[in-house]
Backbone and ligand atoms as CSV (ligand in chain L), in Angstrom:
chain,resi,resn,atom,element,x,y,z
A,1,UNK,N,N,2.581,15.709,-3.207
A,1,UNK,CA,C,3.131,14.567,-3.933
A,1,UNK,C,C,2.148,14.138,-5.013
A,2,UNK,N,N,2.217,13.504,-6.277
A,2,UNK,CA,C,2.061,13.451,-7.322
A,2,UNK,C,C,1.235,12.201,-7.386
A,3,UNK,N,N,2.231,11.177,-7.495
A,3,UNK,CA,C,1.899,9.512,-7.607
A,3,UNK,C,C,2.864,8.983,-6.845
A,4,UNK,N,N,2.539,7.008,-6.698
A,4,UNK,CA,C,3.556,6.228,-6.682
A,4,UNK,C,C,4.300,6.596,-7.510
A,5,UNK,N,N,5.862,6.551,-7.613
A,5,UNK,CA,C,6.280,6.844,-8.964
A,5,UNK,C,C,6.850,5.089,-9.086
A,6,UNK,N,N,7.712,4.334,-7.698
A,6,UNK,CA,C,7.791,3.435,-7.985
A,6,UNK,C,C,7.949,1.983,-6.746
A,7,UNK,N,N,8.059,0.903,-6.667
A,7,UNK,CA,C,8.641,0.786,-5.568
A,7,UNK,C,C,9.982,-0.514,-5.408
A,8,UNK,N,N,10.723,-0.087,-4.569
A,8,UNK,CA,C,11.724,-0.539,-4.282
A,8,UNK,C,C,12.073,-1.475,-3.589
A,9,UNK,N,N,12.666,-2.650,-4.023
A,9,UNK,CA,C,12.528,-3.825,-3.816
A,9,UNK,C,C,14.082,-4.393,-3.646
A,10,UNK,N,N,14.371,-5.161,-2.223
A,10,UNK,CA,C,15.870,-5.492,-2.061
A,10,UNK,C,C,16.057,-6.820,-2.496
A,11,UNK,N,N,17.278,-6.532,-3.569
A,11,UNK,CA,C,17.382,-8.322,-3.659
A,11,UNK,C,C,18.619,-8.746,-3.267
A,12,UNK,N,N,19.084,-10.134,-3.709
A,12,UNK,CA,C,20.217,-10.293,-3.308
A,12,UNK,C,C,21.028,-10.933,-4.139
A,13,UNK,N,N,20.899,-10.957,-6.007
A,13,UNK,CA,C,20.978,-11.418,-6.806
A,13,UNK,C,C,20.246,-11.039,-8.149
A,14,UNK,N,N,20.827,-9.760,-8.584
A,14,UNK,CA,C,19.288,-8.735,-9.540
A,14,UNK,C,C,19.712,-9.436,-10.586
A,15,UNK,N,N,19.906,-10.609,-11.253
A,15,UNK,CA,C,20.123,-11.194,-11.970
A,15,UNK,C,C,18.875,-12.364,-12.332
A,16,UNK,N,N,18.823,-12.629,-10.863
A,16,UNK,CA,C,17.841,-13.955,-10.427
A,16,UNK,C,C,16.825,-13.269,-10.366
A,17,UNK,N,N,16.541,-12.468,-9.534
A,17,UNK,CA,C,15.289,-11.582,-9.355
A,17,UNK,C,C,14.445,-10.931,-10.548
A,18,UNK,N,N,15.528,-10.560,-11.852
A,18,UNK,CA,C,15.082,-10.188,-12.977
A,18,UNK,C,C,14.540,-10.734,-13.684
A,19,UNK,N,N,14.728,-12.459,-13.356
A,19,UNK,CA,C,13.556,-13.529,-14.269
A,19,UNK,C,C,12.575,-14.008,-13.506
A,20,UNK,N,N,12.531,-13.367,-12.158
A,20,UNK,CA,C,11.431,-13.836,-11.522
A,20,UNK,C,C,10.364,-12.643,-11.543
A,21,UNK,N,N,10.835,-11.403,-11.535
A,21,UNK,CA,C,9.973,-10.374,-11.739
A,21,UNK,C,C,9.729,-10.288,-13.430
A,22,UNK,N,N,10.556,-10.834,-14.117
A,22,UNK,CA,C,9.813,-10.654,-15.651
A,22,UNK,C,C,8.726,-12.039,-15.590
A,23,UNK,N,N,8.864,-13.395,-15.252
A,23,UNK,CA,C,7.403,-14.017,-14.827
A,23,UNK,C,C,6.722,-13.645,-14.832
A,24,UNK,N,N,6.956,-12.987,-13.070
A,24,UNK,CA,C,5.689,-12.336,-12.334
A,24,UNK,C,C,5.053,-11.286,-13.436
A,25,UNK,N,N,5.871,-10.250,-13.682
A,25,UNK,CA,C,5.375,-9.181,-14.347
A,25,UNK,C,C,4.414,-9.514,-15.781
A,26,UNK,N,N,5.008,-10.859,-16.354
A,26,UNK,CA,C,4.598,-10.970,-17.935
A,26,UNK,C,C,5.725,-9.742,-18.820
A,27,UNK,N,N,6.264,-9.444,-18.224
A,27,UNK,CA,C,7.438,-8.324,-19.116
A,27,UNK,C,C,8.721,-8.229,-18.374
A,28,UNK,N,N,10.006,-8.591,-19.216
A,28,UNK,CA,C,11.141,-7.874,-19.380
A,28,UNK,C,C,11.266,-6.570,-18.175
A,29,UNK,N,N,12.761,-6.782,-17.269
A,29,UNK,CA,C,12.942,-5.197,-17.531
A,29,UNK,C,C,13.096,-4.642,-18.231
A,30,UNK,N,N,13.414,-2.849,-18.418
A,30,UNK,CA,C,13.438,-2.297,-19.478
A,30,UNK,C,C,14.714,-1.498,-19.491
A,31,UNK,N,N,15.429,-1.066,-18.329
A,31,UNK,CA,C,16.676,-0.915,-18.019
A,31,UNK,C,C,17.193,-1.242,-16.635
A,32,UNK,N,N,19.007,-1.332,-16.888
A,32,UNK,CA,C,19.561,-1.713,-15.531
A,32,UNK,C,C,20.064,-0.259,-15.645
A,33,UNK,N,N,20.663,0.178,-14.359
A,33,UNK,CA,C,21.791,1.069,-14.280
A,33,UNK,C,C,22.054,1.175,-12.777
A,34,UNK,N,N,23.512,1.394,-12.566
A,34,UNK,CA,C,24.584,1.516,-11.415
A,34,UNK,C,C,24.294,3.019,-11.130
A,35,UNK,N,N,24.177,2.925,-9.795
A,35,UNK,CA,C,24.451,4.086,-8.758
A,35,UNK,C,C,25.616,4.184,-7.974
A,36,UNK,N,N,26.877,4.376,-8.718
A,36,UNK,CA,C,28.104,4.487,-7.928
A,36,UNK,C,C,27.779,4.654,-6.498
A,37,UNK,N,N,27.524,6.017,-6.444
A,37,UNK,CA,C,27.210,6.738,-5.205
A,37,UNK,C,C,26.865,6.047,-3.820
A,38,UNK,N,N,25.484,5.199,-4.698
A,38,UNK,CA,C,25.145,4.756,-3.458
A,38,UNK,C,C,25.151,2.810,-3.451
A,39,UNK,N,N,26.325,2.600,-4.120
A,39,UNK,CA,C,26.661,1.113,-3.945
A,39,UNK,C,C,25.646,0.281,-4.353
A,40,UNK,N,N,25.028,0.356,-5.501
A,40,UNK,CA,C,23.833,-0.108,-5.889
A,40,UNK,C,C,23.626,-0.273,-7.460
A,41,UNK,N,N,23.279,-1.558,-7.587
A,41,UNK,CA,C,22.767,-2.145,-9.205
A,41,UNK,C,C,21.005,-1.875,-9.177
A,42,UNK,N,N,20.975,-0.918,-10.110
A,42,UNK,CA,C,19.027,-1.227,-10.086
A,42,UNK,C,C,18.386,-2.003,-11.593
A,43,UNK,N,N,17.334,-2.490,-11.430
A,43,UNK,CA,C,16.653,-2.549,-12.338
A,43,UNK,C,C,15.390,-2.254,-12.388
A,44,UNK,N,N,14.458,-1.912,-13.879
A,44,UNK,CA,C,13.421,-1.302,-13.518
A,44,UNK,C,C,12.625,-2.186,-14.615
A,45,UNK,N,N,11.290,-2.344,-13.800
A,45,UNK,CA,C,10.107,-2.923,-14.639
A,45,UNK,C,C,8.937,-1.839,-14.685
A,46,UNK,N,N,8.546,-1.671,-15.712
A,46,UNK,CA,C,7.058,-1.124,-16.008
A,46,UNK,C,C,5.721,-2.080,-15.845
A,47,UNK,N,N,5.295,-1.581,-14.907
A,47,UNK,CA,C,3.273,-2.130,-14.898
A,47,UNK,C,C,2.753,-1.048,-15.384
A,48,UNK,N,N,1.439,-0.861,-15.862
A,48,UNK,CA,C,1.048,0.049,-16.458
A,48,UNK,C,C,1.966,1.527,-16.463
A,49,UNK,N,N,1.073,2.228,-15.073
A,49,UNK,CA,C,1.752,3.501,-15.124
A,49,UNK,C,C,2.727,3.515,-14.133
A,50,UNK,N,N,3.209,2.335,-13.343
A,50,UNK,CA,C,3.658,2.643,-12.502
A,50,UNK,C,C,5.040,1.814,-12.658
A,51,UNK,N,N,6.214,1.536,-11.512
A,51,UNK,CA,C,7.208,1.088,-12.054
A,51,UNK,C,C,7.311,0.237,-10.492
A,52,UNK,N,N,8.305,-0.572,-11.073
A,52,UNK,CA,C,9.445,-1.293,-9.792
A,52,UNK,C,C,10.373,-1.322,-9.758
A,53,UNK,N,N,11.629,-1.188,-8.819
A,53,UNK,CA,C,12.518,-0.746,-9.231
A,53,UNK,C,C,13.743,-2.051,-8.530
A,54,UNK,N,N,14.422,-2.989,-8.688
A,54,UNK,CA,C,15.068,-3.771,-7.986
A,54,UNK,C,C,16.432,-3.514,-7.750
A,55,UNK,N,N,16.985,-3.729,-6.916
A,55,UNK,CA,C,18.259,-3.233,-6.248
A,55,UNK,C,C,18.971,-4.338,-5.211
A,56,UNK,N,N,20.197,-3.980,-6.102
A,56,UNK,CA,C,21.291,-4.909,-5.105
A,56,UNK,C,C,22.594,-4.614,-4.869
A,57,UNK,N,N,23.125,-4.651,-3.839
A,57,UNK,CA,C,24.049,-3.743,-3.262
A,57,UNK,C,C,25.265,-4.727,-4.098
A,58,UNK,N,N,26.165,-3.293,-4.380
A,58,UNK,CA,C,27.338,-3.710,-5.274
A,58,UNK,C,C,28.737,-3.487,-4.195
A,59,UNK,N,N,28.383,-3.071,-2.787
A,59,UNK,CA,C,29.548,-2.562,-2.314
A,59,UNK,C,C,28.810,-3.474,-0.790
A,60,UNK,N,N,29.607,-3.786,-0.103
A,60,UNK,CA,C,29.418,-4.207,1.298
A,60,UNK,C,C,28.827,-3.310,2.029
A,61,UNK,N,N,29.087,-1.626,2.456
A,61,UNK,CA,C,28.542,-0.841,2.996
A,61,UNK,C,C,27.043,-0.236,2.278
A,62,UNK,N,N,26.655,-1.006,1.402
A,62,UNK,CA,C,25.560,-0.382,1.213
A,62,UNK,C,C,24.224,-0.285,1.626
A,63,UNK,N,N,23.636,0.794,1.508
A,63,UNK,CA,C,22.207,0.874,2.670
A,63,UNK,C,C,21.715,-0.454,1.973
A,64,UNK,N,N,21.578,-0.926,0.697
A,64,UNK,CA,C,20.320,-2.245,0.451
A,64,UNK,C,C,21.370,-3.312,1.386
A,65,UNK,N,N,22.762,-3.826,1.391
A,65,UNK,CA,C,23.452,-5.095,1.868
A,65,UNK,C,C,23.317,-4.654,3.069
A,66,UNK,N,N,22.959,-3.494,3.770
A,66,UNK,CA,C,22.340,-3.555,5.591
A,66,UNK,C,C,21.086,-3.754,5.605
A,67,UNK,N,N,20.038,-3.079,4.928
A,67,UNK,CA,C,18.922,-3.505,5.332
A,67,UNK,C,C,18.852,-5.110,4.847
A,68,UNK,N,N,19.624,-5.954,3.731
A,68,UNK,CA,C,19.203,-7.963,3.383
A,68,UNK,C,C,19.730,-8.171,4.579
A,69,UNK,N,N,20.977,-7.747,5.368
A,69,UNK,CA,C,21.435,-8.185,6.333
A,69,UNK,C,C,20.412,-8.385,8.017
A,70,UNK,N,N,19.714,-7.127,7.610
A,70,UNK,CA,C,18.916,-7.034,9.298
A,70,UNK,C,C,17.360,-7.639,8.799
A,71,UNK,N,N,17.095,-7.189,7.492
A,71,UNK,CA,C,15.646,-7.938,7.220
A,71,UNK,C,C,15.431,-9.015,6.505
A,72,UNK,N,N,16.423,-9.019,5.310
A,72,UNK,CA,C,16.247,-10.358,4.312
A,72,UNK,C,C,15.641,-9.426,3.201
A,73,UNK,N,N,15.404,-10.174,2.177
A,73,UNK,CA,C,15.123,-9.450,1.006
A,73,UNK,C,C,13.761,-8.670,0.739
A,74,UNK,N,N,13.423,-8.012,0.412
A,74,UNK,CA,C,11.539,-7.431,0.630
A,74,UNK,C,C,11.529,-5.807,-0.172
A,75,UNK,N,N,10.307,-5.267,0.189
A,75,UNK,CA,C,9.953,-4.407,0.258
A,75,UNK,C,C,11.054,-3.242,0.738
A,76,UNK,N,N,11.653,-2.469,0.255
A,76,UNK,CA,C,12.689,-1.317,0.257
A,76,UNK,C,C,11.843,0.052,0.848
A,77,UNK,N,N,11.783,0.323,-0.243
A,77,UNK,CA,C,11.061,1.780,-0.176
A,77,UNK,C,C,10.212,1.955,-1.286
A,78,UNK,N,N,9.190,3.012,-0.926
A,78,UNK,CA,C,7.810,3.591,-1.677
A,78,UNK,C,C,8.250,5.140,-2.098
A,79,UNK,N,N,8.129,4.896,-3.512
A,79,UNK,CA,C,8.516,6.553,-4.084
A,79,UNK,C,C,7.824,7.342,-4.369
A,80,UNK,N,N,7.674,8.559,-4.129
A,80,UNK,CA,C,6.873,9.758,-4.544
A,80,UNK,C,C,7.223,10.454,-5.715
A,81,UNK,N,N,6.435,10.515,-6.762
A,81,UNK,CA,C,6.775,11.527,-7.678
A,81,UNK,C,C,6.772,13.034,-7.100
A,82,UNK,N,N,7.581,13.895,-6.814
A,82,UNK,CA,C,7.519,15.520,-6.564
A,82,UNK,C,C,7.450,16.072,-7.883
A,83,UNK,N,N,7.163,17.320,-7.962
A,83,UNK,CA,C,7.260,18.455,-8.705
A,83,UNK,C,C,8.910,19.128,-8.428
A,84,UNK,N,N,8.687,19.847,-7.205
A,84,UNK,CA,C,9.635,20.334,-6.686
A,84,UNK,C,C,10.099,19.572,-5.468
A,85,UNK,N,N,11.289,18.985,-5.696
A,85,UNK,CA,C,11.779,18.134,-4.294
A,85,UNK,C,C,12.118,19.074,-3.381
A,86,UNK,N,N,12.991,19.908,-3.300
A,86,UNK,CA,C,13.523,20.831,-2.235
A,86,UNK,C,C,12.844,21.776,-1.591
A,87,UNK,N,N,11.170,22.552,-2.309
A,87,UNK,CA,C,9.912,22.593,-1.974
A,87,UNK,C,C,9.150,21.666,-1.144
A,88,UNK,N,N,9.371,20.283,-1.709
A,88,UNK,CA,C,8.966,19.326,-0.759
A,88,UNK,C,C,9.207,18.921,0.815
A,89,UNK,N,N,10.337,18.857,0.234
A,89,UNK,CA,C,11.473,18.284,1.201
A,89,UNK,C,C,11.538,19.268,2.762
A,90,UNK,N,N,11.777,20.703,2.514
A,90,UNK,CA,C,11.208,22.109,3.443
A,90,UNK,C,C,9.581,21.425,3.826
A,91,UNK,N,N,8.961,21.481,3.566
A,91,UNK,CA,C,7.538,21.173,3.696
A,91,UNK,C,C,7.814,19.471,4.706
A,92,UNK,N,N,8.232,19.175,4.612
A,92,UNK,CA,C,8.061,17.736,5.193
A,92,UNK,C,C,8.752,18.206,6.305
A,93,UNK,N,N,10.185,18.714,6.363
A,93,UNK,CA,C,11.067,19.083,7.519
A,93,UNK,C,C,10.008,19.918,8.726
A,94,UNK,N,N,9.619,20.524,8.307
A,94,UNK,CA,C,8.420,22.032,8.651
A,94,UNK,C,C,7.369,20.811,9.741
A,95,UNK,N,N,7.129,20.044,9.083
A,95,UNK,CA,C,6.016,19.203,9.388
A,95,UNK,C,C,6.585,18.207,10.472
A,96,UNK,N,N,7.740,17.900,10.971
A,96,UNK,CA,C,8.286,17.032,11.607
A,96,UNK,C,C,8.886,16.008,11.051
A,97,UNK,N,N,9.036,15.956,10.112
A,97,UNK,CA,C,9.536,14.655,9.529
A,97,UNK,C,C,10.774,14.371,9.398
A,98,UNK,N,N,11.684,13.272,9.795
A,98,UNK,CA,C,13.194,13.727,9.674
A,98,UNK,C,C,13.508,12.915,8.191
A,99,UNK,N,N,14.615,14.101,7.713
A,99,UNK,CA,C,14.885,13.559,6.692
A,99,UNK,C,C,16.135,13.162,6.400
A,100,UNK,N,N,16.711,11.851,5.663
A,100,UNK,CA,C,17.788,11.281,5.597
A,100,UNK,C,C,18.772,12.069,4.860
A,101,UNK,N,N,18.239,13.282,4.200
A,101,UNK,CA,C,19.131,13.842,3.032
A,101,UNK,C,C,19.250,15.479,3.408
A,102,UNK,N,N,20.031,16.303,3.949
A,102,UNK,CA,C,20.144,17.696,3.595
A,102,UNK,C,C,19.916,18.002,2.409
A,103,UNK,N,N,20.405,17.417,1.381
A,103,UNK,CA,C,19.892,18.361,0.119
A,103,UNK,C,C,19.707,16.975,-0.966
A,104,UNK,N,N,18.900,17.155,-1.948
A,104,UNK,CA,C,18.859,16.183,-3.046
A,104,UNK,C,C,20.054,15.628,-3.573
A,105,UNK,N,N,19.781,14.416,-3.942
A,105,UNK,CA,C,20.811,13.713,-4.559
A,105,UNK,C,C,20.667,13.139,-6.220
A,106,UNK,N,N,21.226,13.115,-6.734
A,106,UNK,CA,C,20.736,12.093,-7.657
A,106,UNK,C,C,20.835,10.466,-7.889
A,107,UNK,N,N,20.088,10.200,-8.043
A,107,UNK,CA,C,19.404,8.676,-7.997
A,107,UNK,C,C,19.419,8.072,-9.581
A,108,UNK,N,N,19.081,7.176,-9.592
A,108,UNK,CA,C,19.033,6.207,-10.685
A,108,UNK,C,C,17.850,6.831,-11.566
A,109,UNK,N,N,17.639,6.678,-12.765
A,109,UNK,CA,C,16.257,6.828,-13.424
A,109,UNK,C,C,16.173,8.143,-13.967
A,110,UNK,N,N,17.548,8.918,-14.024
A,110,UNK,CA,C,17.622,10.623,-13.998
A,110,UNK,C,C,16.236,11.230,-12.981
A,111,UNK,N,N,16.949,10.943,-11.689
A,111,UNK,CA,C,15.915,11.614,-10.945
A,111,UNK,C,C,16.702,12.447,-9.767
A,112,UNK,N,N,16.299,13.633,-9.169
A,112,UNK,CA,C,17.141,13.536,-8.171
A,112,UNK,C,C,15.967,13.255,-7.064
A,113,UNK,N,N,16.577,13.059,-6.149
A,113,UNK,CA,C,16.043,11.821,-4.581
A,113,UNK,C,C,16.311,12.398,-3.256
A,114,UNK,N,N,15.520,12.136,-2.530
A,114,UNK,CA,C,15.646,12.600,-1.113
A,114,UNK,C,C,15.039,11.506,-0.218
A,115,UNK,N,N,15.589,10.870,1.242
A,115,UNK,CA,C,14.717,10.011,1.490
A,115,UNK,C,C,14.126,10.616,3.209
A,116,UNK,N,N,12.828,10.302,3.182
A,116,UNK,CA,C,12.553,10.253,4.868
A,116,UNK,C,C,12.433,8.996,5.671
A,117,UNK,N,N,13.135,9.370,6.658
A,117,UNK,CA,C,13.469,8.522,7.568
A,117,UNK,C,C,12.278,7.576,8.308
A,118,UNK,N,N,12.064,5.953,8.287
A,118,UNK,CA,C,11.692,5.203,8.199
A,118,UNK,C,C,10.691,5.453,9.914
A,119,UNK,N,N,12.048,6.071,10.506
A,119,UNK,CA,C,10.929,6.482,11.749
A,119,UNK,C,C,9.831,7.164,11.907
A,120,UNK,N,N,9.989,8.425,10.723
A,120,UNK,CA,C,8.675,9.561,10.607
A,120,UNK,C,C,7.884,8.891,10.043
A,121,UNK,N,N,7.735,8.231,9.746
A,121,UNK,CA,C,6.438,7.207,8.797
A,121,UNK,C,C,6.190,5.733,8.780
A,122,UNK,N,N,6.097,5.893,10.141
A,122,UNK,CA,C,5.538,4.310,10.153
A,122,UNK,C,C,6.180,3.175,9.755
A,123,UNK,N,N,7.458,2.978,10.153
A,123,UNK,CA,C,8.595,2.448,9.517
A,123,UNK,C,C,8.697,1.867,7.847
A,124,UNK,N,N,8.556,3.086,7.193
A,124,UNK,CA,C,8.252,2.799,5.627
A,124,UNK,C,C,9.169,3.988,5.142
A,125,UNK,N,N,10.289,3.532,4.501
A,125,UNK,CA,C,11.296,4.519,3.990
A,125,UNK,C,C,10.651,4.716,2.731
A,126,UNK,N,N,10.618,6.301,2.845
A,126,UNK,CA,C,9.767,6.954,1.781
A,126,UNK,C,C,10.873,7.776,1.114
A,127,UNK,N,N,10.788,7.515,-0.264
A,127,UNK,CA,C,11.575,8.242,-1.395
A,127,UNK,C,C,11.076,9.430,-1.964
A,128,UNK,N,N,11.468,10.650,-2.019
A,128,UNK,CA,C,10.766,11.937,-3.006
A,128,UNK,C,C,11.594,11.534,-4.545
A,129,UNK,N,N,10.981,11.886,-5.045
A,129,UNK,CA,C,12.082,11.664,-6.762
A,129,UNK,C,C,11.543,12.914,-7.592
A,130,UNK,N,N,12.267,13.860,-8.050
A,130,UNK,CA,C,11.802,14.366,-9.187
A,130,UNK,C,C,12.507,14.155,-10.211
A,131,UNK,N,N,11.941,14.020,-11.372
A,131,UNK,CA,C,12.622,14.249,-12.681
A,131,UNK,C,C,13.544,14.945,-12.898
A,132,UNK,N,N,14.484,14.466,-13.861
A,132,UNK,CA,C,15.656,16.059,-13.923
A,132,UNK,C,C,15.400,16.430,-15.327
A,133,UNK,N,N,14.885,17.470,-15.833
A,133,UNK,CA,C,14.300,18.028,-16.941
A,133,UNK,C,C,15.484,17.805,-17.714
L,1,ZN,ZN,ZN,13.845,4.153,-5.581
């Protein structure tokens, strides 16, 4: 794995959250965009090299409106920049790790995404992301 690439943050109102993280931040997000797929509004802020990414469930069944439901708003998930996700992803499986995704998906940010399961790691849902060239 590469870097943080970003981290993921549940809200419950990315509207509200977007002037509290441009405060906090001293900057603007820099884009929103919808993840049909996975029932989800994101937005993204830049800190130096690294990013944040905020999310709020647009559909009732969505993984962020279960996890505000069982935790309240917080800390989501921690992303990995990959090279090769599906390289990765074999490599993590290999290693014990269970993973939430048979095969990559694509995600917000033109990335495609894979996630491991919150149990293999210390209950910290970990994101792979690679770029899509
Ligand atoms: Zn993410």
């Amino acid at each position: 794995m590469n870097k943080v690439e970003h981290i993921g943050i549940a809200v419950k109102d990315i509207e509200a959250a977007n002037a509290v993280y441009a405060k906090l931040l001293g900057a603007a997000h820099y884009k929103m965009e919808e993840v049909l797929s996975e029932g989800v509004q994101t937005s993204f802020f830049k800190v130096g090299l690294n990013k944040i990414e905020l999310l709020q469930a647009t559909k009732p069944e969505s993984a962020i409106a279960k996890f505000i439901d069982r935790k309240g708003e917080g800390i989501h998930h921690i992303a990995f920049a990959v090279e090769n996700i599906k390289a990765e992803m074999a490599r993590l499986k290999k290693e014990g790790f269970k993973l939430l995704n048979e095969e990559p998906k694509r995600g917000a940010d033109n990335k495609l995404i894979a996630f491991v399961h919150p149990k293999s790691a210390n209950g910290v849902l970990v994101e792979l992301c690679q770029e899509i060239e």
